[in-house]
C-alpha positions as CSV (number, residue, x, y, z in Angstrom):
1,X,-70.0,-25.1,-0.5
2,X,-66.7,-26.1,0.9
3,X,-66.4,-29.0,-1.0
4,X,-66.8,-27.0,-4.1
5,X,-64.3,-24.3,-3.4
6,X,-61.7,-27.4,-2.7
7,X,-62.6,-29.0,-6.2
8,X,-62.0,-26.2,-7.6
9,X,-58.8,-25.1,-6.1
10,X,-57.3,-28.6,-6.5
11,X,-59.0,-29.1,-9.9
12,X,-55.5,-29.0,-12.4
13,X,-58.1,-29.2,-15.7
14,X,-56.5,-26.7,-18.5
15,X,-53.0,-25.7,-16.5
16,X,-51.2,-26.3,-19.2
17,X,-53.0,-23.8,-21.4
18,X,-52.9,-21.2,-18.2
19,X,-48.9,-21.8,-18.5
20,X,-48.5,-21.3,-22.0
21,X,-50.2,-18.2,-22.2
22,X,-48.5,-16.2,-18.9
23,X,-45.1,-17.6,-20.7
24,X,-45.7,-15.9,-23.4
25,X,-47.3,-12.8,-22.5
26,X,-43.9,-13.1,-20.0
27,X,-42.2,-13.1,-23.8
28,X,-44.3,-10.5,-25.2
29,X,-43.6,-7.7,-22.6
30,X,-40.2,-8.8,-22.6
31,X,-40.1,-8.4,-26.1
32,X,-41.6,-4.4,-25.8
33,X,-39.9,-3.4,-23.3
34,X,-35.9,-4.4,-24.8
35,X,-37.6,-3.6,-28.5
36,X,-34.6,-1.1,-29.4
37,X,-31.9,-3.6,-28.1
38,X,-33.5,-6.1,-29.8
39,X,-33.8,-4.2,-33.1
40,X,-30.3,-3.5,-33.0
41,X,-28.7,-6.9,-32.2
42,X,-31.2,-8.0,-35.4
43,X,-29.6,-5.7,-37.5
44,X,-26.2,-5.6,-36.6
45,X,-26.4,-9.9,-37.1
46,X,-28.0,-9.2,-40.8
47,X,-25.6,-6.4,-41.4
48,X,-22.3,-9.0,-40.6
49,X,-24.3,-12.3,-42.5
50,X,-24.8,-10.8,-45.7
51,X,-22.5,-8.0,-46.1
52,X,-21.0,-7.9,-49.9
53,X,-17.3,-7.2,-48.7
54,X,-16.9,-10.5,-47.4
55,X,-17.9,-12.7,-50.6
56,X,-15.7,-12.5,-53.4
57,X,-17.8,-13.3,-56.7
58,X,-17.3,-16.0,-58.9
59,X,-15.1,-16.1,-61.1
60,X,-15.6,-18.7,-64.3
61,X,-12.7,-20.9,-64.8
62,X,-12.3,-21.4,-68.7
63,X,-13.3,-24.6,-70.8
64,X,-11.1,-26.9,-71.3
C-alpha cells in the first residue's frame, strides 16, 4: 500500500494538462473579476484606433 501511495505521488503522468487548466481558470477569474476595467480599456483602445476625426478622406488627384 505504501508503495502505491508513493507511485502515485511521484507519478508526473498528465502535469502538463493539470497546469494548463489552473492557468487558465487563474485567467478566467481574473478576467471576471477586472470585467468593467477590462471593458473600458477595450473600448477606449477602439474608440482612439478607429475614430473618423483622425483620417482625412481621399481626395482624387485629377487625370493627367
Amino acid at each position: 500500500m505504501k508503495r502505491l501511495f508513493v507511485k502515485f505521488v511521484y507519478n508526473r503522468k498528465g502535469i502538463n494538462t493539470v497546469e494548463i487548466v489552473v492557468l487558465v481558470a487563474v485567467a478566467i477569474g481574473l478576467a471576471l473579476i477586472f470585467r468593467e476595467q477590462l471593458i473600458g480599456f477595450i473600448n477606449q483602445v477602439f474608440d482612439t484606433t478607429l475614430d473618423a476625426g483622425r483620417f482625412a478622406p481621399p481626395t482624387p488627384t485629377p487625370a493627367p
